[in-house]
C-alpha angles and dihedrals in degrees: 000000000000084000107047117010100032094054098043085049091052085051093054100034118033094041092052090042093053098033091053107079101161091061120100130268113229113187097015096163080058092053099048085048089059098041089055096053081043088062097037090058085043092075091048098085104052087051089050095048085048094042080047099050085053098055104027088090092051100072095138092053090050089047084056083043082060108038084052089051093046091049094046095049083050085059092045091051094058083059099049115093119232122211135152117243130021112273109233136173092238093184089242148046142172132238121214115202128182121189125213115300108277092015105159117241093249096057094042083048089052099047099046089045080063076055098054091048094054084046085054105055090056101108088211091058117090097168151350136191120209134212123194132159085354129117114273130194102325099333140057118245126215118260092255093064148063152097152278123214101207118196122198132206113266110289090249092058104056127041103227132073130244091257096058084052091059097043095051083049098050092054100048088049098058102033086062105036108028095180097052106101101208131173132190120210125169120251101247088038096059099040092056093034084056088049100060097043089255105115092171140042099234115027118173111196121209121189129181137134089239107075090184087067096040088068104028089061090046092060097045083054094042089085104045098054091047094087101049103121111248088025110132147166086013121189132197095215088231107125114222099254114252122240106248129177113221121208134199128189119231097230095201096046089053098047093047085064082039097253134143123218089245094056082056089046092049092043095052099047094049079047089057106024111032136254122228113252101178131270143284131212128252130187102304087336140089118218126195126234128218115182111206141162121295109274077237087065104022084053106037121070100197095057089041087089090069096059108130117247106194109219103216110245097017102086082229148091136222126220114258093232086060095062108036138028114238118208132175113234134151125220133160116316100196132031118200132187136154124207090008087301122125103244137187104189107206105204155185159164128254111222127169092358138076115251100237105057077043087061092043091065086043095059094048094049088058097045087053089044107049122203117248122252109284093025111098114183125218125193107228135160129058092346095058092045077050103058093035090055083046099059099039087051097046077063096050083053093058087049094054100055097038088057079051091049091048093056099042101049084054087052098054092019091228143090100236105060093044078054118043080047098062098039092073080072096084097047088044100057076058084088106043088057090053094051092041085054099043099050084042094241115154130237108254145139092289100054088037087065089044079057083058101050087044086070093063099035087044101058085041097093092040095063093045091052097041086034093060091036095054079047094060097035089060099040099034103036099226127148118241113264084059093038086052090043094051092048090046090069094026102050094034101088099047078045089061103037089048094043086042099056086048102060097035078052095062089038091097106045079045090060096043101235113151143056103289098005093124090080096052094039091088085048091051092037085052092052099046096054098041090047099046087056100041091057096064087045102047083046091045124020094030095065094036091057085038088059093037099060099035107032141251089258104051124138133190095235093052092058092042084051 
């Protein structure tokens, strides 16, 4: 298009628009606006090509100009948060809540419903749906968890965040229910966290052949991460044992019935769980039929010892409390391993902090606290996820400006000017960590891919100064320094206009206005900073170090000689 329409439109349309003179006017207080701002860019050259014959023989003060920026966006960059996604009031989240271990449906049902009234006294919430006991996704949960989808009212319409939100609601619920274990996550956050196999924030993985030790070590270390500031819905990874009855069969009863503790097994699972006893027809289906015990028995210990046993032969049954010894016990009621390893996942969410400076304490916290002999730990979750996204993108990074390199070494046909371009990148991501760390915006996967733009946009009006100046220097056989000096006045204003659109054109995703702005505003927020640096830099430091390493007097035929 910017080699073909544009150029035949500006043909029709600007020459017919300037040669006309009897035509009208319209907007003329517009036009006189914008004639004004014209001139006053107009005056802007001639100053640059003075500021730049001041500084072109300075190059080793420039150099210093650019150590100090580079250290101090090192310094910045201590101080920036990383994370991995945008943080962003979605206007809903979900709360997953998981009652002690064997807790009977109508108990878990009671207490969420406490839940559901605290949601409903927050003057931001207009509704919530509810799921427990149910199947959810591809998989069917026990009756003690579940989880609560919870919509706001639009952002412009309630004064606090969604995080306040979360926080008053937090309180009240534990404060009401202490043994209810519940967790907030945000709705695109858990889809995507889902997705990737991170469901929380913080996971510390402890593995070991010895589960014993594995908790026991969990819970040592549960304490002393519970004060780490922006630590929250932390969870010990120890499971509340499950109440359990234990049965065991009376040999010598049985096989005095002649029975074998496996016939008693058999007969008491097809008692519990079912057996399959064909199937009946409805409508245009078949369904299938499973007979099974009474619930007043199935779901009554004490009456569990009358269920009938049949002793083959006989024509008669035994009671169930004749044959085996029933006894209450609890045990685990969930075993966990990865990888074949036996495996307790201490986790957490991450509120009001970045994760980075979060897993910074934790670390801490586990190098202060070492494992036993036999426990290794593993840092998983979205830690991991985000370690894992940097360095790919940091890659991706090196990829990027070696493509850039690559162009741009077939456009001057030599190694220094590709270089000493691109070399303005790193100064120039100077200012995309500042502004990341004045407006308070984490570094994440999405600012991370505004680094990587920069490198593009960056090297960009470079090209269009050294370009024009390689142009001059071959038709109009000038050495370098006025070469330098004639792009300079002649390059700045597309420079700025280019440089301009640009950054009015990220205003908006900067500034969050929009639906979904909020995950792009680190991206555009990346990009700004590091533009509006590397401008005075491409104008300034890149033709100094140009002039430095070839030589005010170089000439194009000197290098082609």
């Amino acid at each position: 298009l910017a080699m073909t329409l544009i150029p035949i439109l500006s043909y029709e349309l600007l020459a017919s628009h300037h040669n006309d003179a009897s035509k009208p006017r319209r907007f003329e207080v517009v036009h006189r606006t914008l004639a004004r701002i014209s001139n006053w860019i107009g005056l802007l050259p001639p100053r640059y090509e003075r500021a730049l014959g001041s500084v072109l023989h300075h190059s080793k003060r420039l150099a210093i100009v650019a150590a100090l920026l580079i250290i101090a966006g090192i310094i910045a960059f201590r101080f920036v948060g990383t994370g991995f996604l945008p943080i962003m009031d979605e206007g809903a989240f979900v709360v997953d809540y998981f009652t002690p271990g064997g807790t009977a449906l109508t108990e878990t049902d009671r207490e969420v419903k406490i839940v559901e009234g605290i949601l409903r006294d927050e003057p931001e919430v207009t509704g919530t749906s509810r799921r427990t006991g149910a199947e959810m996704g591809l998989f069917a949960t026990e009756q003690n968890t579940g989880d609560i989808v919870v919509r706001l009212k639009p952002r412009s319409q309630r004064s606090r965040t969604i995080f306040d939100v979360i926080d008053d609601v937090r309180t009240k619920a534990t404060t009401a229910l202490p043994r209810l274990r519940i967790e907030f996550v945000m709705i695109l956050s858990d889809v995507i966290n889902d997705l990737a196999g991170a469901a929380k924030p913080v996971e510390i993985k402890l593995f070991g052949d010895n589960l014993v030790a594995l908790e026991s070590y969990a819970k040592a270390l549960e304490p002393k991460l519970e004060p780490i500031v922006g630590l929250v819905d932390l969870y010990n990874g120890v499971p509340d044992p499950g109440p359990e009855t234990l049965m065991r069969v009376k040999e010598a009863e049985t096989a005095r019935i002649g029975l074998t503790p496996q016939d008693v097994s058999d007969q008491v699972s097809g008692a519990l769980l079912g057996v399959p006893a064909g199937q009946v027809r409805y409508e245009d289906r078949s369904v299938a039929v499973r007979v099974r015990a009474p619930d007043s028995i199935r779901f009554n210990p004490e009456r569990l010892g009358q269920l009938p046993i049949p002793v083959p032969g006989r024509g008669e049954s035994a009671p169930l409390g004749a044959l085996v010894e029933l006894r209450d016990t609890v045990s685990r009621s969930q075993f966990e391993r990865e990888n074949q390893r036996e495996l307790v996942a201490i986790t957490a969410g991450v509120e009001g902090r970045a994760l980075g400076k979060v897993m910074t304490d934790v670390k801490n916290v586990l190098a202060q606290n070492k494992p036993p002999a036999g426990v290794t730990v593993e840092l998983g979750g979205q830690y991991a996820s985000q370690q894992d996204s940097f360095k790919s993108m940091l890659i991706v990074l090196a990829l990027a400006a070696l493509s850039v390199v690559t162009v741009m070494v077939i456009q001057f046909k030599s190694f220094v000017e590709p270089l000493i371009i691109l070399a303005a990148a790193p100064v120039s991501f100077v200012g995309a960590i500042v502004l990341l760390l004045i407006t308070g915006t984490q570094l994440n996967v999405s600012s991370l891919m505004g680094l990587i733009l920069l490198v593009g946009l960056i090297v960009k009006n470079g090209i269009i100064l050294i370009d024009f100046t390689y142009h001059r220097m071959e038709h109009g056989g000038l050495a370098l320094e006025p070469a330098l000096r004639e792009a300079a006045q002649t390059r700045l204003r597309p420079i700025l206009m280019t440089t301009l659109c640009t950054l009015f054109g990220l205003l908006p995703l900067a500034l969050g206005l929009g639906a979904g702005a909020e995950m792009q505003r680190p991206l555009a927020l990346a990009v700004i900073g590091g533009l509006a640096l590397s401008t005075p830099i491409t104008l300034f430091i890149v033709p100094t170090m140009l002039l430095a390493v070839r030589g005010k007097d170089f000439a194009l035929d000197r290098r082609s000689a």
